[in-house]
N, C-alpha and C positions, 0 to 999 in steps of 0.2 A: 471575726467569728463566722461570719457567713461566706465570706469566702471560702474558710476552713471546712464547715459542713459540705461543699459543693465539690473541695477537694478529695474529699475522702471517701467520694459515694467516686471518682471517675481514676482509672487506672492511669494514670500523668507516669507512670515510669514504662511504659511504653512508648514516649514522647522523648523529644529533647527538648532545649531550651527555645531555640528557633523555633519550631514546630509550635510551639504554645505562643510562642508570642505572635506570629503570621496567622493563627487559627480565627475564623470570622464567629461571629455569636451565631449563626445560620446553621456552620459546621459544629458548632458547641451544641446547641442543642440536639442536633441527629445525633452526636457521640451520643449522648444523656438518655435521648430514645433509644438506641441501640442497645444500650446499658441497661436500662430499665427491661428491656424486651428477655435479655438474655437472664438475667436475674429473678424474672419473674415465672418462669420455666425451669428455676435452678433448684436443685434442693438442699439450700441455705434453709440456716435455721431462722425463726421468724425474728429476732430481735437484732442480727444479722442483715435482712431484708428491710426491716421498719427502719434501721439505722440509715441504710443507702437510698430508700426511698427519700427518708424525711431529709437527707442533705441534698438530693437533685429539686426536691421543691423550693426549698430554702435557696438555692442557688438561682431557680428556673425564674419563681414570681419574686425573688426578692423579699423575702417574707421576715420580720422579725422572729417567728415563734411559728412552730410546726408541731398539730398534737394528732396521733391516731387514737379513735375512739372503737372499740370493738364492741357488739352486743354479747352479753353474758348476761343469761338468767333475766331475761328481758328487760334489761337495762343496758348502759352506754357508761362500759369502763376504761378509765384514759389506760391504755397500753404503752405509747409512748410517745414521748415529748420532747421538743428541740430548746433549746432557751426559753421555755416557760418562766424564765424566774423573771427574765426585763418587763414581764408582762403584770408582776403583781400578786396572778393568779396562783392559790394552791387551794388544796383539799380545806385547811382549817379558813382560808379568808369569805371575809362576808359574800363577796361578788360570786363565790362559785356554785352556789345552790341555783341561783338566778342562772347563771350562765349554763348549766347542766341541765334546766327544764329547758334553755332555748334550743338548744343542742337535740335533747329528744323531740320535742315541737317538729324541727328541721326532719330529722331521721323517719319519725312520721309520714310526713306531708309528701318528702320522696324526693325531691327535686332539689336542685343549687340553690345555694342563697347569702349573697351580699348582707352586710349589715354593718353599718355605720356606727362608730364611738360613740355611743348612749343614748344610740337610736330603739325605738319603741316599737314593735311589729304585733302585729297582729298573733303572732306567733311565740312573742317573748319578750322581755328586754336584753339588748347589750349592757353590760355593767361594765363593761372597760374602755378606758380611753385608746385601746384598737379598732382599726375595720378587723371584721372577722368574712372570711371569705371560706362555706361550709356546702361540701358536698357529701352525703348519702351513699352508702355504698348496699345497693340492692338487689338484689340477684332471685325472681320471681315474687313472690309475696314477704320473702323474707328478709330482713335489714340485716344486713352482717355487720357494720360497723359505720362510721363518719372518718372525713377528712376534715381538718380543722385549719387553717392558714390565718395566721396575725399579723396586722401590718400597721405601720404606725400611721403612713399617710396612703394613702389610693395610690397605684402606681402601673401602668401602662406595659404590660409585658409581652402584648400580641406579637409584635412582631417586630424586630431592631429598626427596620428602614421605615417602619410608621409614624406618620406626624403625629404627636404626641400633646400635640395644642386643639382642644377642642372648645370649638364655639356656638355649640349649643348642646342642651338638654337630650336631644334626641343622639348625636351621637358619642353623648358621656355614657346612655343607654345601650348602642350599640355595643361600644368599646368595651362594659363592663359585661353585656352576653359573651362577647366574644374571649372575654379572658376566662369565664365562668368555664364557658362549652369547652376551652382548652386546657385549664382545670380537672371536668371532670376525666376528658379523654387520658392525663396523666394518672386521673386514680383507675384507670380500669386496669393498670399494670394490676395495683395491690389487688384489687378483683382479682384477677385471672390468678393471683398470689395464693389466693385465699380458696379458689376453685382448684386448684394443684394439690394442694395441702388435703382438703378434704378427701380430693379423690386418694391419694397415700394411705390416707386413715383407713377407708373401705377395703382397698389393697390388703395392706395390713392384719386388718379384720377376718378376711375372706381368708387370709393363710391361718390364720387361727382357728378358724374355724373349722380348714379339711385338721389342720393336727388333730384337733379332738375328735373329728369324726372318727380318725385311723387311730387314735387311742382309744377308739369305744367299742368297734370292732374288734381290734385284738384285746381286747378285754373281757369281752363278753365270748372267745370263739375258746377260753382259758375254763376247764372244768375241774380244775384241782385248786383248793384254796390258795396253798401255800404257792402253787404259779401265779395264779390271778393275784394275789399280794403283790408279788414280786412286781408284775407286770403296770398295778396300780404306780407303785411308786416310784418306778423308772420312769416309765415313758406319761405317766401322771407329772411328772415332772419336766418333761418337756411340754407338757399341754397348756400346765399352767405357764409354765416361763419363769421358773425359781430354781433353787439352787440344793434343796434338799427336799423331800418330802417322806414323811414317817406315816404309819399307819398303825395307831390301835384300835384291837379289838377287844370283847367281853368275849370269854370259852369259858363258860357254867359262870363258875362263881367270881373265878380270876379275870385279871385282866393282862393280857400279852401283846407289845408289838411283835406283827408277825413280819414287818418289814420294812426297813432303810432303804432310803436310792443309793446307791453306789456301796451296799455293801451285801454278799450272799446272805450271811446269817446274820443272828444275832446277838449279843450275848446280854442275857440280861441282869450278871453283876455289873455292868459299867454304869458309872453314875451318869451318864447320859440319856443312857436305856432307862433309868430310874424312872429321872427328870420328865420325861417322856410318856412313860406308863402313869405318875400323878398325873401333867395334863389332861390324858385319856380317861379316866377317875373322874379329875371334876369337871369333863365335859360331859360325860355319859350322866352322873349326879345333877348336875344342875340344867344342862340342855343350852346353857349361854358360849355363844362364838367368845371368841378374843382377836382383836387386832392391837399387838401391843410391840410401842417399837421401845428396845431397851438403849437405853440412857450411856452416853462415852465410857462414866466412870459407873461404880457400886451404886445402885440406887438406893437414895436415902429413905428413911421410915417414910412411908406414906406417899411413894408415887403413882404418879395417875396412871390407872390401868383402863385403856381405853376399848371399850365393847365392839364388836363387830357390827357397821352401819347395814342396813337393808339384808336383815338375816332370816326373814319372814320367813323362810322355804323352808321346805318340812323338815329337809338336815338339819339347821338350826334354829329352827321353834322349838319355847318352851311350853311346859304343859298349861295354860290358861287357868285350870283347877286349880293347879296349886299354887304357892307362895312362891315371887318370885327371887331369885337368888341374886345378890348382890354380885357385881363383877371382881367385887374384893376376895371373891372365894378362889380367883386363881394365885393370890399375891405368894401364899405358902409353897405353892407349886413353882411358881415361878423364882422364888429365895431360892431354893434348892437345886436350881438349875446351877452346873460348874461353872464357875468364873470364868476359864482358859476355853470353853466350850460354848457359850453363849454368844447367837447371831444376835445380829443387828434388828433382823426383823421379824415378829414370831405371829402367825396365824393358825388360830385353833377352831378346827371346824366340825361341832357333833354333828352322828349320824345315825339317825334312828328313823325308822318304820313310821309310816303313814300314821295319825292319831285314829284313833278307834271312835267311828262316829256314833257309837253307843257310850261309851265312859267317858271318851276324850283325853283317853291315855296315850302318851306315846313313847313306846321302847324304844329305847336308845341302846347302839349296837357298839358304838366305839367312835373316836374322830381320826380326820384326818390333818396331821401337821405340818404347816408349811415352815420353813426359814432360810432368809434371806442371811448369809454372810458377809458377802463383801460390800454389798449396799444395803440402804435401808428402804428404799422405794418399793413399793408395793403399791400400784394404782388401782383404783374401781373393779377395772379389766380382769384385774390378775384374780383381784377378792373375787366376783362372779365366778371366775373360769372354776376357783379352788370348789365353790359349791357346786360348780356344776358337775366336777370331776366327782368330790366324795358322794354325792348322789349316785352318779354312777355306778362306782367301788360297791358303796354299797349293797346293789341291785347285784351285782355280780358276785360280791362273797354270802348273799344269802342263798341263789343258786347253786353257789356250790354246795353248801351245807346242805341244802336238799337233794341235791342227785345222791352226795353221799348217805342221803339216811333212808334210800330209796331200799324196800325189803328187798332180797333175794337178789341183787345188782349184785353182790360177789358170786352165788349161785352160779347163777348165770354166765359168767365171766371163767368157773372154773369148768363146766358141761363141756365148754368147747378144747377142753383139752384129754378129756375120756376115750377112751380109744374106740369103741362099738358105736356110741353115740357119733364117733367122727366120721365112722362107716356108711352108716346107717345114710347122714347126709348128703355122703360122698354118692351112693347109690342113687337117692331123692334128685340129687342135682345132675346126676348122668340123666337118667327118666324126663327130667324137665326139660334138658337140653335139648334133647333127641325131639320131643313135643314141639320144642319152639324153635327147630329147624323145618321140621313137615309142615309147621303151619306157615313161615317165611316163604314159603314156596308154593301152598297152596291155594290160603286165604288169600282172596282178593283185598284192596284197599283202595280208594280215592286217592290219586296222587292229586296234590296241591301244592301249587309253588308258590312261595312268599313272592315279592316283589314291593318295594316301596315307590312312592309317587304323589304327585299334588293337584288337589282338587283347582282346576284353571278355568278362568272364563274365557269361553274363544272369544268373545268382541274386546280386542283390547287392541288399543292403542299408544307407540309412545312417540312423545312430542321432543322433538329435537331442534336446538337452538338454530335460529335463521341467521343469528351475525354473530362476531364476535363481540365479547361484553364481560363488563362484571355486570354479578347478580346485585341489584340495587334494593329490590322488594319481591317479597314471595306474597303474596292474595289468597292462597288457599293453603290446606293443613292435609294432613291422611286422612282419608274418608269424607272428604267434603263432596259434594254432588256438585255439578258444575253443565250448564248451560254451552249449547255451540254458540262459538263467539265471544266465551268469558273473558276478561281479561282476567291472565292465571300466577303473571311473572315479567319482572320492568328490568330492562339491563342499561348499563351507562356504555357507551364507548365514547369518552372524551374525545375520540381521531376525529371522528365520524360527528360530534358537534362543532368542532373546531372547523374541520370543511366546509361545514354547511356555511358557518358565519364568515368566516374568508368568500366563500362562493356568493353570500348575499351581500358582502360589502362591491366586493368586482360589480355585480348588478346594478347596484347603486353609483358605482363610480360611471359605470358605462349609462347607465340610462340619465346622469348628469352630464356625462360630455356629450351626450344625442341630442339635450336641449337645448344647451349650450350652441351647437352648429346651428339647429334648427334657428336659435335666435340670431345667429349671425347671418342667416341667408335672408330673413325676413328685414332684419334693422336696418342693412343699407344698400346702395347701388353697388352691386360689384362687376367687379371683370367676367368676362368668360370662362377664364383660366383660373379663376378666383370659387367661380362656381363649379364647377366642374371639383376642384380641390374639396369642396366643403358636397360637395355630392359624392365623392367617392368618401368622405369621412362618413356621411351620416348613411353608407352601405357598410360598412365595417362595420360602425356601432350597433346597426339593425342583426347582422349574422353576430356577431360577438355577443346580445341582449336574446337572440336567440338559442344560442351555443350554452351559454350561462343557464339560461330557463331553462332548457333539458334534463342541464346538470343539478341544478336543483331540485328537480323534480325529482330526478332517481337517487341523488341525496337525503330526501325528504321520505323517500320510500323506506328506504335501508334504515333511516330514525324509526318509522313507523314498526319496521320488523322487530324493533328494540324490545316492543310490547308485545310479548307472546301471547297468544289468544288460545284458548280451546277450540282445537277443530271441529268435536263434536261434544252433543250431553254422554256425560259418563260421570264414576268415581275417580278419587284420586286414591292410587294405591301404592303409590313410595312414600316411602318412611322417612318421617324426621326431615322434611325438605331444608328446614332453616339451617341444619348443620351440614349439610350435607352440599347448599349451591350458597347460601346467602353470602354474601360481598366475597365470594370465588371466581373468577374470570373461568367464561367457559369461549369454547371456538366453534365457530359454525360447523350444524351436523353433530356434536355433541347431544347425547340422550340428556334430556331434563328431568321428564318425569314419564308413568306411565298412568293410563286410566284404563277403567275398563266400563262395559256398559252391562250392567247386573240383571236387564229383562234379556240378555242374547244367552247364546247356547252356553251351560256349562258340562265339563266332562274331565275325566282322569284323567291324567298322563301318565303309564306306567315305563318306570325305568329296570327294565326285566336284565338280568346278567343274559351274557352271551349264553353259556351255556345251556340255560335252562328255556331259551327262545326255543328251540327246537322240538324240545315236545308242545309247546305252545300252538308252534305251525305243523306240527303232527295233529294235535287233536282237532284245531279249525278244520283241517281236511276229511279227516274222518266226519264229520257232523255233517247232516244231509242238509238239500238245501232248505234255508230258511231258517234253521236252527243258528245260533250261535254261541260259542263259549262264554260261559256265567263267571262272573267273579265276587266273591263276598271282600269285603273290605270296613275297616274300623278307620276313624280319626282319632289322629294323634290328640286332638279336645275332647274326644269323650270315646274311648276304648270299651267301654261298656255295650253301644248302642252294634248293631252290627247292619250294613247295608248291602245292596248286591246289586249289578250291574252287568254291561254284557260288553264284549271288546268288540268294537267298530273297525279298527285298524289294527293293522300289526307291519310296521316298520320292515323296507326291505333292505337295508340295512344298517350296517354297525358302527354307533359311534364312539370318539374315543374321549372319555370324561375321567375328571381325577378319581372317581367311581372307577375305573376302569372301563373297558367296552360293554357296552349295553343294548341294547334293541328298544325301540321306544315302543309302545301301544296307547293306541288311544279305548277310553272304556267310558259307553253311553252311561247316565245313571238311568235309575229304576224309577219311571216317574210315581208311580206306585206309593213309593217311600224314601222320598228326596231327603238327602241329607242339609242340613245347615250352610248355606252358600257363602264360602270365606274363600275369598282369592288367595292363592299358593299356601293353604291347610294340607299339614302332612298324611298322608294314607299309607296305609299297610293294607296289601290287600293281599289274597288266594285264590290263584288260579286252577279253576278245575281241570284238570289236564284228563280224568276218565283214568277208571282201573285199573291199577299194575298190581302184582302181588307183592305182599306186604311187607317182603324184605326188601323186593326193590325200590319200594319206596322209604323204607326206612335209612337202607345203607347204599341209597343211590349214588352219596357225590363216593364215596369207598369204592363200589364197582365199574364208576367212572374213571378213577384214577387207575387202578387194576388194569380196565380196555388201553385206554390211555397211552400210557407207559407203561407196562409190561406186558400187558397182554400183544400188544400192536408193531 
């Protein structure tokens, strides 16, 4: 059976016969990493994933019993299970209550943890005759879930070629960290599993999200009811994500839907349309949602008709004053629904007017119908979107009815087809135009040119790796302040230790064979030629003990660069450093981070378009000396505030950015009235470029293009 689990989590038909039998447990385990790695970045469904996970632990630790536990609703519910049955354990037996608080105790506290056949901890009891081997799956303050591993006896899985006889205590301790640590590094797969997933969901979300926005726009941009109907429950039907969506309304006394998805009209002899209009009846009546999924067959007298959960919002509140109505008031509506015409899934959502915070009345205008046909699922999701849509509808079939009951809007609408009246304006608008050509040419105006840009600190610095390395540990965050000399960031380069210890062994080997001569020249009488032999050795070993010592020395330097320092006090102002370097190999000359120093100069940098640079350096010139061109400018944090400054520089010349070409200027601020000092804060600023007349500056980039091209 455990061999079976271990098969079925690894692709073996890729493989032949030989190939598996020659494969070492070294190369098994890499496949299994490899496996997990690729699978855990895949978008397999989760019960898919739990499968092939819990048969590669099953294979990995040799485990009897494999259980994922997931958090829901802050608790620890088993998801899924490998041969939990040889273990005893289920939901109705005595030992699982016990073994469920050990389990949250564990999830708790955060960290691995061993536990012995009916061993007592501080933390729980075990109630089975398993080790339990439980690691935490924790991702910032919050428990996503537990690993769970059952094994009958303790069993040695670090590493195939390790002696597996231990005699002593300290390292039954070691051995058992080390399978732990190797443990949990296999569950950070289901981590990154579980980080993949989530991020889908927001994905997900965020498309849901623009749909309804572009369905609330063209919903609201629709001035005619009978459009704005239509408009609801088409593309209200994409918003929510169902399959039909109906809309009725109350007009005076009646009630009419005024619109199907997928169909122009309507007709309201069909017994669907009926079916339909009661719904809308006893929503508008009673003010109670319905979420009711109907039954394979005919439902019998007295099935549950189940109320719409979290219906609080004004569309589906009832009136508090009055009596409330039983969900049973839709059953009659619902009997009459066609046999051959009934979905699988039906959502009914009233919609009425704000309650009146003097009576606590609230008009109710019509609902809106959702049904699912070919399935019955209808999740949380869909239910919100649906109230969130007929809020909307809403909102927008009352504005129609008001534009339409606006006096004298037909009047008005019929004036502009009179023929003297048509004159008359025709005249009005010749006069005006004529007006507003003399004054485009007359009237001066402030020419001011936009230009966007970021508020920078000149003292800035960035620190660039001295060796090659991975990032081993990052010391500091964004915006931490930092001392010259801090240690900022620790890199490994395994070459570069490996040298050293080679380089110190050689050392040692040579300054052993130096004593070694030394003692042979003192211990006895030699020859001449004997001496002389042991004198030219113990001059090798001296240059060789000095060759070596250099070498480590500038070995020992290249270790030291490993630890990046702060070359001076400043801010750290890269983002997110931990995702961005942590256990990434960088190469020497590599940027790491930047800092900047918050008492030095700060000022603008405008990224001005080519084009418009030119009256730029026309107006500096013209300004006599000592003056210089003003700029007003807003942040993109607070567009409210407005501040003003003067340009220092102006770029000679042009560079080429995916902006396209630009002119750079630099712009002092006002000390006067300093704005909020945030390194690379977005600015829009205006450039006073001095008087042109006021057509030219209105229809300048126009007259440009005119000179341009055709004039030129």
């Amino acid at each position: 059976m455990r061999r079976y689990w271990g098969l079925v989590c690894y692709r073996l038909d890729l493989m032949d016969s030989d190939t598996i039998a020659s494969i070492t447990s070294a190369e098994r385990r890499l496949a299994l990493l490899q496996y997990m790695f690729r699978h855990s970045r895949s978008q397999v469904g989760p019960q898919q994933f739990y499968q092939a996970f819990v048969g590669v632990l099953v294979e990995v630790f040799r485990a009897d019993a494999v259980c994922i536990w997931t958090a829901q609703s802050g608790k620890l519910r088993l998801t899924k299970a490998a041969m939990l049955d040889v273990t005893g354990l289920a939901p109705n037996a005595d030992c699982w209550r016990p073994h469920e608080q050990l389990l949250e105790a564990v999830a708790l506290r955060g960290g691995p943890l061993r536990v012995a056949p009916g061993e007592s901890t501080v933390l729980g009891v075990n109630p089975l005759e398993f080790e339990l081997l439980l690691v935490p799956l924790i991702t910032g303050a919050s428990v996503l879930g537990l690993v769970e591993l059952l094994r009958a006896v303790s069993v040695n899985v670090i590493s195939p070629d390790a002696d597996n006889t231990l005699d002593t205590s300290q390292d039954e301790n070691e051995a058992l960290a080390l399978e732990l640590g190797d443990l949990r590094s296999w569950c950070e797969f289901l981590q990154d599993y579980f980080q993949s997933r989530e991020m889908a969901a927001q994905a997900t979300q965020t498309l849901s999200e623009t749909a309804f926005r572009t369905f609330a726009m063209r919903l609201h941009s629709v001035q005619v009811k009978h459009e704005a109907a239509l408009v609801a429950v088409n593309e209200g039907r994409q918003a929510i994500g169902c399959e039909r969506v109906s809309l009725g309304w109350a007009v005076g006394q009646r009630t009419k839907l005024l619109a199907a998805s997928g169909h122009e009209s309507v007709n309201e002899r069909s017994n669907v349309v009926q079916a339909l209009i009661r719904l809308t009846n006893v929503a508008i009546q009673s003010g109670e949602a319905l979420n009711y999924r109907f039954p394979p067959l005919k439902p019998e007298e007295g099935a549950a008709i189940a109320p719409l959960t979290n219906s609080d919002s004004n569309a589906a509140a009832s009136n508090p004053a009055q009596q409330q109505v039983p969900p049973e008031i839709y059953r009659a509506a619902i009997e009459a629904y066609p046999l051959g015409e009934r979905p699988q899934r039906l959502l009914v959502v009233p919609m009425g007017d704000r309650s009146n915070p003097k009576t606590g009345v609230t008009k109710r205008r019509g609902a809106l119908i959702v049904e699912q046909f070919r399935s019955d699922s209808l999740s949380d999701a869909d239910v919100q979107r649906a109230v969130l849509v007929a809020e909307q509808v809403r909102v927008a079939l009352q504005r129609t009815e008001l534009l339409a009951s606006i006096p004298f809007l037909a009047f008005w609408k019929r004036t502009t087809e009179t023929t003297w009246l048509r004159r008359a304006g025709q005249l009005a608008l010749l006069l005006l135009f004529t007006a507003g050509v003399v004054a485009l040419v007359t009237v001066p105006m402030e020419m001011r040119l936009s230009s966007d840009g970021e508020l920078l600190c000149e003292s800035r610095r960035t620190v660039f790796a001295a060796e090659d390395g991975i990032v081993r540990e990052i010391l500091v965050r964004h915006g931490d302040t930092l001392d010259a000399g801090q240690k900022v960031l620790v890199l490994d380069n395994l070459e570069l230790t490996a040298r050293h210890r080679e380089l110190s062994g050689q050392l040692l080997q040579t300054r052993e064979r130096q004593r070694s001569l030394e003692a042979s020249r003192s211990g006895q009488r030699l020859t001449e030629r004997d001496q002389l032999t042991l004198q030219t050795g113990l001059g090798e070993a001296a240059v060789a003990i000095e060759h070596l010592e250099q070498q480590l020395q500038r070995m020992q330097e290249r270790i030291d660069r490993l630890v990046v320092l702060a070359p001076e006090a400043g801010v750290v102002t890269s983002w997110n450093l931990d995702q961005s370097l942590l256990h990434r190999p960088v190469r020497q000359g590599d940027a790491l981070f930047q800092q900047i120093d918050p008492s030095g100069r700060w000022a603008i940098e405008l990224n001005i378009v080519e084009d418009r640079s030119g009256y730029v350096a026309r107006r500096m010139s013209e300004l006599a000396e000592g003056e210089k061109l003003t700029v007003d400018f807003v942040l993109a944090t607070d567009a409210e505030t407005r501040f003003t400054g003067t340009v220092r520089e102006l770029a000679s010349r042009t560079d080429l950015t995916a902006a396209g070409h630009i002119v750079r200027a630099i712009v002092d601020l006002d000390p006067a009235k300093s704005p909020p000092l945030r390194d690379g804060t977005e600015v829009n600023a205006r450039l006073n470029c001095g008087p042109r007349p006021v057509g030219f500056v209105l229809f300048r980039e126009l007259i440009e293009v005119v000179f341009t091209y055709l004039w030129y």
